[in-house]
C-alpha positions as CSV (number, residue, x, y, z in Angstrom):
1,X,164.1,37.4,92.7
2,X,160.7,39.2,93.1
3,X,157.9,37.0,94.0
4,X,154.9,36.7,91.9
5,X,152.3,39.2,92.3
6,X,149.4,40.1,89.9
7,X,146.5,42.3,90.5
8,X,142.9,43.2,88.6
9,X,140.3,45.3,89.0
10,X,136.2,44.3,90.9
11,X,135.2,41.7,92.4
12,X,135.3,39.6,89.3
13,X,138.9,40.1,89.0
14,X,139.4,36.9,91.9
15,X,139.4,34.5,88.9
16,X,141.6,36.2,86.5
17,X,144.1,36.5,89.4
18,X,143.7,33.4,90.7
19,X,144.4,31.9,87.0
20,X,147.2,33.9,86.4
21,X,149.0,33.3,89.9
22,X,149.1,29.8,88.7
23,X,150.0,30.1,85.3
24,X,153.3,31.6,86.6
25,X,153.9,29.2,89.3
26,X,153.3,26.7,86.4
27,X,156.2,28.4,84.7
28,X,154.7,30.7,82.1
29,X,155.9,34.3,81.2
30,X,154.0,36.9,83.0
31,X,152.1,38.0,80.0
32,X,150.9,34.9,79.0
33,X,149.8,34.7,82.5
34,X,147.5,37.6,82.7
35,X,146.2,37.1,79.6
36,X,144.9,33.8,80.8
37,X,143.4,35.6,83.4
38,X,141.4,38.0,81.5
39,X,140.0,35.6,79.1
40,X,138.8,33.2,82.0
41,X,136.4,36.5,83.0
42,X,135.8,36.9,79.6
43,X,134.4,33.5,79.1
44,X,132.4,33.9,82.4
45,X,128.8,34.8,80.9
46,X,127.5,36.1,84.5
47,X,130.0,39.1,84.2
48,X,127.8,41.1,81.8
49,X,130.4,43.9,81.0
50,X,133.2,41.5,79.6
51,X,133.3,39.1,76.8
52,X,130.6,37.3,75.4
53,X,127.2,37.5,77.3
54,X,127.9,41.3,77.8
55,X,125.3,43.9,78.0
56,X,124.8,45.0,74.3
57,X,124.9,48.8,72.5
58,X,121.7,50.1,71.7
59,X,121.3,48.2,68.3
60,X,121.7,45.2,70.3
61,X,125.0,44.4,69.0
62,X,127.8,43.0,71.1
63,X,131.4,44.6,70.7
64,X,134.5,44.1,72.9
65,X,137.6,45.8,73.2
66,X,141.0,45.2,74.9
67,X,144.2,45.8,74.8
68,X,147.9,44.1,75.7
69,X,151.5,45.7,76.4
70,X,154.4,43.7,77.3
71,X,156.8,45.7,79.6
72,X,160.1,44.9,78.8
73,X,159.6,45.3,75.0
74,X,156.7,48.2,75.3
75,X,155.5,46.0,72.7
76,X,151.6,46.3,72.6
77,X,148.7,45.4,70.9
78,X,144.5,46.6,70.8
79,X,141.4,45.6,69.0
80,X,138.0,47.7,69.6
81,X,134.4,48.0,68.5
82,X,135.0,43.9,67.8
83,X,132.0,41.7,66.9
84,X,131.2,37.7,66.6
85,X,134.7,37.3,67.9
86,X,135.4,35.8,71.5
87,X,139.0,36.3,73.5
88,X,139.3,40.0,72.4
89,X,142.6,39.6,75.0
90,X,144.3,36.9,72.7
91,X,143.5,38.8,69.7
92,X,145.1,42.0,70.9
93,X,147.9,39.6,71.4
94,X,148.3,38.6,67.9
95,X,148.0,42.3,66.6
96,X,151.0,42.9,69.0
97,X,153.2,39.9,67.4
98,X,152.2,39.7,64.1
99,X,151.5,43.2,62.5
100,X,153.2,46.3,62.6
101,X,150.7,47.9,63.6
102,X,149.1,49.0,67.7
103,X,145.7,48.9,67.0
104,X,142.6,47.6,64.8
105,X,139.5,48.1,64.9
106,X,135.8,47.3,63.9
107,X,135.2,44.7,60.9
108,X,139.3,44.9,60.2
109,X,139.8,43.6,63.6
110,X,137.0,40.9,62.7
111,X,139.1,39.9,59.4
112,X,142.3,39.5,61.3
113,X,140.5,37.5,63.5
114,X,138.9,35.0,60.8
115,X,142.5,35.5,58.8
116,X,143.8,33.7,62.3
117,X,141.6,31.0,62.8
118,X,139.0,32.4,65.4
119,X,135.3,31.3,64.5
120,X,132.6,33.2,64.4
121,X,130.2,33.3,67.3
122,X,127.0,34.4,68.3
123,X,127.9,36.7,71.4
124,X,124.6,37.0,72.9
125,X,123.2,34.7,75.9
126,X,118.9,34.6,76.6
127,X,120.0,36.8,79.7
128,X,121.5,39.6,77.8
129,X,118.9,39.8,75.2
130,X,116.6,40.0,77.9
131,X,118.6,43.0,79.6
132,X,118.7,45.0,77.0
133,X,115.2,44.9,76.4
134,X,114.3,45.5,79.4
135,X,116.7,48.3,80.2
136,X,117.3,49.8,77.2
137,X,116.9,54.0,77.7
138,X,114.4,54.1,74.9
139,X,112.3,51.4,75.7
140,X,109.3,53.8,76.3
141,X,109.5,54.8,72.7
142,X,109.4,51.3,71.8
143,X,105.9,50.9,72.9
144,X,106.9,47.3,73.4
145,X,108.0,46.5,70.5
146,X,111.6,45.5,69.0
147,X,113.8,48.7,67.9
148,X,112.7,49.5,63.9
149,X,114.6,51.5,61.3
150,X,113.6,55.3,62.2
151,X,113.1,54.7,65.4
152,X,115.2,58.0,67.4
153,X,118.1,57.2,69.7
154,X,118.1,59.3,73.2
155,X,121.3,61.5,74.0
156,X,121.1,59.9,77.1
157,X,122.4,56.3,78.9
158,X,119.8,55.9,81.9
159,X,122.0,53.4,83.3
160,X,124.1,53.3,86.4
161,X,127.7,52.7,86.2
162,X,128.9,49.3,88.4
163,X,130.5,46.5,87.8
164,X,127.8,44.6,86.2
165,X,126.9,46.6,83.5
166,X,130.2,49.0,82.6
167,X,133.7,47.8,83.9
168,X,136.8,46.6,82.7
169,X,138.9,43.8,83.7
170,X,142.4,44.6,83.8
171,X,144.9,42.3,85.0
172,X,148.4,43.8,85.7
173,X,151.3,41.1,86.8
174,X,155.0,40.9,88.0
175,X,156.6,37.2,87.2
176,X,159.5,36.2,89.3
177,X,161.5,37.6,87.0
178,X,160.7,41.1,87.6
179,X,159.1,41.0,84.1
180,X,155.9,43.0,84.0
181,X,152.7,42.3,81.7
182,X,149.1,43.6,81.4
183,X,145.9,43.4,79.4
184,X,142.6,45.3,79.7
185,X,139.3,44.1,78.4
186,X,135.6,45.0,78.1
187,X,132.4,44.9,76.4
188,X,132.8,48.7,77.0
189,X,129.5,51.5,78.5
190,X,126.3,49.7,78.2
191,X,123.8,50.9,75.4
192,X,126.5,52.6,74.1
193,X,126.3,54.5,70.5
194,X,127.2,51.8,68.2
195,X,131.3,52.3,67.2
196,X,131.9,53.9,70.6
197,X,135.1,52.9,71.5
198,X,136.3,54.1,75.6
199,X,140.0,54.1,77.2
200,X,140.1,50.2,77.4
201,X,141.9,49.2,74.0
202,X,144.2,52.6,74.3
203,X,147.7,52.4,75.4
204,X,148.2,55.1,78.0
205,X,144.6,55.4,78.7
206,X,143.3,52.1,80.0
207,X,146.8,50.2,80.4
208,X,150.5,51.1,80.1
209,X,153.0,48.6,81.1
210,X,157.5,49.5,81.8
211,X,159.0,47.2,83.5
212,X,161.5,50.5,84.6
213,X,158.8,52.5,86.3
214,X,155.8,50.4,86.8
215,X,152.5,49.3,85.4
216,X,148.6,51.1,85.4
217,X,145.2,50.0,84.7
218,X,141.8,51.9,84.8
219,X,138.6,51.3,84.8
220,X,135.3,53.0,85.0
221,X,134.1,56.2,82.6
222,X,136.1,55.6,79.9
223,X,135.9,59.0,78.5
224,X,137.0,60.8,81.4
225,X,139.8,58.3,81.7
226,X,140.5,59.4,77.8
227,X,140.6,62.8,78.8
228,X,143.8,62.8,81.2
229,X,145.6,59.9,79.6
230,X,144.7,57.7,82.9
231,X,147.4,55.1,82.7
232,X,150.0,57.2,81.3
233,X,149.1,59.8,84.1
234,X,150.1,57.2,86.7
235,X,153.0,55.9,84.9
236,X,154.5,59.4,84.7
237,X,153.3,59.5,88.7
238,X,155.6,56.7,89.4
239,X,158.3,57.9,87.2
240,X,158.3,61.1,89.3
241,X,158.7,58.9,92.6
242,X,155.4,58.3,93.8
243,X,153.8,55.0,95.1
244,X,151.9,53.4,93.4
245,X,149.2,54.0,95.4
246,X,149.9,57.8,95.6
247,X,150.1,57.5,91.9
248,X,146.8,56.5,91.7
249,X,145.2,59.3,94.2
250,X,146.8,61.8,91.7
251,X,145.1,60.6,89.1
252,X,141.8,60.6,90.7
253,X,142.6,64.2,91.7
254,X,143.3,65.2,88.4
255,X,139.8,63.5,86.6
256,X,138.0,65.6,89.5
257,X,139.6,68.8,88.4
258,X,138.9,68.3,84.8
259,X,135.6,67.5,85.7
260,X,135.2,70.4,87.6
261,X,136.0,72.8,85.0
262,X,133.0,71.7,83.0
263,X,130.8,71.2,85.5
264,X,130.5,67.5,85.3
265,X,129.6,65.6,88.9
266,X,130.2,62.4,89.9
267,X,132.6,61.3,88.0
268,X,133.3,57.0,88.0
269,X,136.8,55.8,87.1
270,X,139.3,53.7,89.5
271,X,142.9,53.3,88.8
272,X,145.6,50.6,90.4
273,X,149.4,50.1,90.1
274,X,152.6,47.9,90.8
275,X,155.8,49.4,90.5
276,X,158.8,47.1,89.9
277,X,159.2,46.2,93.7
278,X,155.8,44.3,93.7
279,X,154.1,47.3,95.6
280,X,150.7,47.8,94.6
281,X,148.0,50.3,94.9
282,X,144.6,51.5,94.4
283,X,141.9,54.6,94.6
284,X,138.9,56.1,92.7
285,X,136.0,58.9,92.5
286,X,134.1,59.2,95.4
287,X,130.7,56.5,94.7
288,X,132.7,54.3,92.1
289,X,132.7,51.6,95.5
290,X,135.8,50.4,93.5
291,X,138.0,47.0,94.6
292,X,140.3,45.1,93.2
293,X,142.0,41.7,93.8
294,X,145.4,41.5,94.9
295,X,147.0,38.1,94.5
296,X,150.7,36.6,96.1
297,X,152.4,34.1,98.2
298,X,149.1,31.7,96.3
299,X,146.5,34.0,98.4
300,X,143.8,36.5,96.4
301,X,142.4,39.1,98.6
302,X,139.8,42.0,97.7
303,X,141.2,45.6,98.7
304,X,138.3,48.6,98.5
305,X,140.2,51.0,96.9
306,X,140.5,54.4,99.0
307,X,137.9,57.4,97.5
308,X,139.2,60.7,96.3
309,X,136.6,63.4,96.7
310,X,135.7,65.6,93.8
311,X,137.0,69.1,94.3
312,X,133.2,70.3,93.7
């Protein structure tokens, strides 16, 4: 029998593998276990790029996404673009167990939620109210005053991508069982265009979980993690025979090269792994200064995740 192993992306990612790790040495199936892990960082209002507290998008609205898959099943489960709803993890379970259906999204999700007796919330705290203000790209235009109807929206996100204001927590875990189970959560890119939705709540982009080949998380620019089918990518990496932690240095390779052909540099995204044998890894773009939490034998640790360099 495999020992327990779970890991999760950033610093922040300590907690929801420290939660987890116990959850299955209380007993519980692995899923359950990570998703208790995810929403104890989504219920931590000093992360400000998951769950409630979160850095808004530029209407100062608050909307999470996040996403579930169960690896012996492939059973899964996503809401995006979700508002006045806390534990975006839990609801993406219920879509995965009570619908037909993969995903929902926007006020649909927010009906399903209400339809399963989640309460509405106000998402904000002082703090993120405050940091939008304050570091909102069109602030200028504002002339200190609140955003009005009419006022124009910038093409562009003056804000740097880090853990505090656009990163995912995503929690991938191996019971003793060998079962395998991940979720993925976010408040997704700060100041994004309302309705933007990134990889996080998309199977094969932000998650993908088999217990026959392995499990993959992302983080970082969601759209560039879109663009090669990030997870997926490393699944198909491990199905091939690599390690997980070659797995995840292919993947970085290959956003670099798609980057490259349209000019784009730096890119930010990160990937990790487990395969069925409890092996782990992790890399990224060079300047993502990603790590990740790797948890077993009831000791966490933080790994900094080896840097691919752009092919620029």
């Amino acid at each position: 029998m495999p020992e327990p192993v779970v890991i999760a992306t950033w610093p922040f990612g300590k907690v929801a593998v420290e939660t987890a790790l116990k959850q299955l040495a209380a007993g519980k199936p692995v899923l359950d276990a990570v998703i208790d892990g995810a929403t104890a960082v989504e219920d931590d209002i000093t992360v400000r790029s998951v769950g409630f507290g979160s850095v808004p998008d530029r209407l100062g609205r608050q909307t999470l996404d996040a996403c579930v898959m169960d690896g012996k099943t492939l059973s899964c489960g996503a809401v995006a673009a979700l508002e006045h709803i806390r534990s975006a993890a839990k609801l993406a379970r219920l879509v995965m167990e009570k619908t037909p259906h993969i995903q929902i999204f926007g006020e649909g999700a927010k009906w399903f939620a209400l339809q399963n007796g989640f309460p509405l919330e106000m998402p904000h705290t002082i703090e993120s109210i405050r940091d939008w203000y304050s570091k909102h790209p069109d602030r200028a235009k504002w002339q200190g005053k609140p955003p009005v109807k009419g006022v124009p929206l910038t093409d562009n996100v003056a804000s740097p991508v880090d853990e505090s204001n656009h990163d995912t927590v995503t929690v991938i875990g191996q019971g003793s069982d060998g079962r395998l189970g991940g979720v993925c959560t976010t408040s997704g890119l700060a100041y994004k265009y309302p309705g933007r939705v990134g990889d996080s709540p998309i199977i094969g982009a932000g998650l993908y979980v088999d217990d026959e080949v392995g499990a993959a998380g992302a983080t970082g620019t969601g759209e560039e993690i879109i663009r090669i089918g990030g997870s997926s990518f490393v699944i198909e990496q491990l199905r091939a025979g690599k390690s997980p932690q070659e797995a995840c240095e292919i993947a970085c390779q290959r956003v670099n090269k798609t980057a490259a052909r349209r000019g784009v540099h730096p890119i930010n995204v990160a990937f990790l792994a487990m395969d069925p044998k409890g092996r782990v890894g992790g890399a990224c773009t060079v300047g993502t200064n990603f790590q990740y939490a790797v948890g077993r034998d009831g000791k966490v640790d933080l790994v900094k995740a080896k840097e691919v360099p752009s092919v620029m």
